[in-house]
N, C-alpha and C positions, 0 to 999 in steps of 0.2 A: 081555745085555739092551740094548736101543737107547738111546740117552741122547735129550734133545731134541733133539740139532745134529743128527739124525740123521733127522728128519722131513721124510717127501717136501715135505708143502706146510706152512708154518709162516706165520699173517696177525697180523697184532698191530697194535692200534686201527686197522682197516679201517673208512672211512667215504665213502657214494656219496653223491653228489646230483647233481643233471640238473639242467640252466637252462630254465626255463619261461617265456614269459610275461607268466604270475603270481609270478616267482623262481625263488628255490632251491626242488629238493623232496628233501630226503633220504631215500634210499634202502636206505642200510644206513648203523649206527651202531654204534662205536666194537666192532667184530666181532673177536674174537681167539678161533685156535682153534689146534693141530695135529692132521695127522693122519701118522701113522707107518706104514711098508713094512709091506704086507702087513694093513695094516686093509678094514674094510669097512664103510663109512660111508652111513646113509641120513640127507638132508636133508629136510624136511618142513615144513610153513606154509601157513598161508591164501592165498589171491592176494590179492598184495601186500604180502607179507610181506618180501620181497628176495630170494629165493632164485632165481629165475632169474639177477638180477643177481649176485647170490654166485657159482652156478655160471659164468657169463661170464668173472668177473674169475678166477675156480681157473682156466677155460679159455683163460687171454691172449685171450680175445674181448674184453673189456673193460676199460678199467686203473680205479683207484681215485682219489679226488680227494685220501684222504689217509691215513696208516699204511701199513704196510708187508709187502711178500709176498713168503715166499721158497717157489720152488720148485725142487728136487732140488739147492736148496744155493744157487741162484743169485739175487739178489737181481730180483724180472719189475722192480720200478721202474725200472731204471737200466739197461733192455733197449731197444734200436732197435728200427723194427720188422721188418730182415728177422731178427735175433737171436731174435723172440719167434717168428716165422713157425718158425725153424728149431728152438725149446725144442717148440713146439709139436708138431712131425715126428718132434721124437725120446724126448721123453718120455712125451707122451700121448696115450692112444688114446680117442676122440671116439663113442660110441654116444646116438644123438638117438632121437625118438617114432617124426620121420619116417621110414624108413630110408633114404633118401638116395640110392638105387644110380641107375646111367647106364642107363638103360632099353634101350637099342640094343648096351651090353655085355656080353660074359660074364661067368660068374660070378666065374670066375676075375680076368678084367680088373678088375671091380669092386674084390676086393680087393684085386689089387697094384698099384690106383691110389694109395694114400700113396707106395709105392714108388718111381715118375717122380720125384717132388720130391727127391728125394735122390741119384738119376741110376744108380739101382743097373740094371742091364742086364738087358735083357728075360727072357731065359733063367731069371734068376736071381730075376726076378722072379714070375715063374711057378710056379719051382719051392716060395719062399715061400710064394706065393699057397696054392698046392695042400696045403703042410704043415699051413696053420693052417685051407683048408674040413676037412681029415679031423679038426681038434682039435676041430672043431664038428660035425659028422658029416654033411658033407655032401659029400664026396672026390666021390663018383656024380655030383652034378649041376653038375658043373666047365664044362661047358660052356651049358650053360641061359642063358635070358635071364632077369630079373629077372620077367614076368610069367608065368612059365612053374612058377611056386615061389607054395608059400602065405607068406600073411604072417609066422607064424614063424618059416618058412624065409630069406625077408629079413632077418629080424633076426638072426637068426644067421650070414649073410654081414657085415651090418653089422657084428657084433663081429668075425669073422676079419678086419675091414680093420681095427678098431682093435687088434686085435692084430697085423698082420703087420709092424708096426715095432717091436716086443717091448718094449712100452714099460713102463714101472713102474706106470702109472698109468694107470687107465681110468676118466674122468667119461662117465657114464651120464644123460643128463636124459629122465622116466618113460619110459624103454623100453619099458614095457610099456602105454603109453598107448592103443596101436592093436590090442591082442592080446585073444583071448579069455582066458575064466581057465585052462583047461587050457593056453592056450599061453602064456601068462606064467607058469606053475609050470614051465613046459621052462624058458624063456628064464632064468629065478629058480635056478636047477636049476644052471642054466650057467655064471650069473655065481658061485656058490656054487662052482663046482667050481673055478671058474678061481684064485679065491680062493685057496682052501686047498689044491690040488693044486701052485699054479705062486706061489703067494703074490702074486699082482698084488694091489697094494692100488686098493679101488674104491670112490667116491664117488657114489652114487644119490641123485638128486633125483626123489622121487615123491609123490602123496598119496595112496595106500593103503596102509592100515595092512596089510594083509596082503604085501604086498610090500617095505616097511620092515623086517619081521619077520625076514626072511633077512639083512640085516644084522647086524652085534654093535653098532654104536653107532650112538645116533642123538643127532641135531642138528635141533632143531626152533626155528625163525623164527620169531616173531611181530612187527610193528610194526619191521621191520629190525634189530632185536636176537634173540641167541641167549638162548631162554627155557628151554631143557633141554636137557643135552648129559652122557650117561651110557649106560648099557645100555640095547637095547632091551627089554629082560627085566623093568626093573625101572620103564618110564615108565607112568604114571599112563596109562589109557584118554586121556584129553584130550588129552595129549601127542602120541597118536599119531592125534588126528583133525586132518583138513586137507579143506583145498578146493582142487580144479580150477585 
């Protein structure tokens, strides 16, 4: 069984604020959570509850004003920035609303663009490329341009690029934000299998409860504080409502 030390991202009294102004405005308060290999994590909160900022700071997009973050052992506070550039390249894989691809690239190219940053050689990079569209099932349209594929389709490129650096960890912010509902049950479908097939542990920030639901635990914001953080099985209907 995993002990604590043993937790991809471990935060302990995490506290944001932003200078306005009008002052300080805090954004997240005194936040302490882990989450352990191979979990599956949905985040959830009103707007404004901090969780975009939560998810930033998981994502070395943003640092903290105060408390402390470890990820995959390494302390992000006491990290430079090309050190966090490169925690970034090699531990986690980045799935956004928008799906982000190079419009004028292949499919291919798209996702073994993480790969350039780490100077891995074209060849090699391709052939990555290619292993992880067939883990998503999309090997056939390797050479396609990004408008040439429905929107699902995209997101599903999108994860093969956060997966082709194999990384432990995949933050998700509402992926399924841009999708129909049939195509966020694929996409939901995906990130489930990836889970438990390959044990990637994944942290989703969304506000549908039905998409929370794929998850096993959930962590729900309110007011920059963690108001419930237990099974999704067991939170109260409220718990799992949010806004936009």
């Amino acid at each position: 069984m995993a002990s604590p030390a043993d937790a991809v991202i471990r935060i302990e009294q995490l506290y944001k604020e932003y200078q306005t102004d009008a002052g300080p405005v805090p954004v997240l308060k005194d936040v302490s959570a882990a989450v352990m290999p191979g979990e599956f994590l949905a985040i959830m909160g009103p707007s404004g509850s901090g969780k975009s900022t939560f998810m930033n700071i998981l994502g070395c997009l943003d640092v903290a004003t105060s408390g402390s973050y470890s990820l995959n052992g390494r302390d992000v506070g006491s990290l430079g920035r090309d050190e966090l550039a490169n925690l970034r390249n090699q531990v986690i894989g980045f799935v956004f609303q928008g799906f982000n691809l190079l419009p004028r690239a292949s499919i291919e190219d798209n996702v073994a663009l993480p790969l350039i940053y780490r100077g891995t050689p074209r060849a090699e990079r391709l052939a990555l490329a290619n292993e992880m569209l067939a883990k998503v099932g999309l090997a056939s349209h390797r050479l396609s341009r990004p408008n040439q594929i429905s929107g699902g389709q995209q997101q599903r490129v999108a994860i093969a690029r956060a997966l082709v650096n194999r990384p432990r960890l995949i933050l998700a912010d509402e992926p399924t934000g841009n999708l129909d509902t049939a195509t966020s049950r694929e996409i939901m479908s995906l990130f489930a299998e990836l889970n438990e097939r390959d044990g990637i542990t994944i942290v989703l920030v969304t506000h549908e409860s039905d998409i929370a639901a794929y998850a096993h635990r959930l962590v729900r914001l309110a007011d920059g504080r963690i108001v419930y953080d237990g099974a999704v099985a067991h939170a109260e209907p409220q718990h799992l409502a949010g806004t936009a």
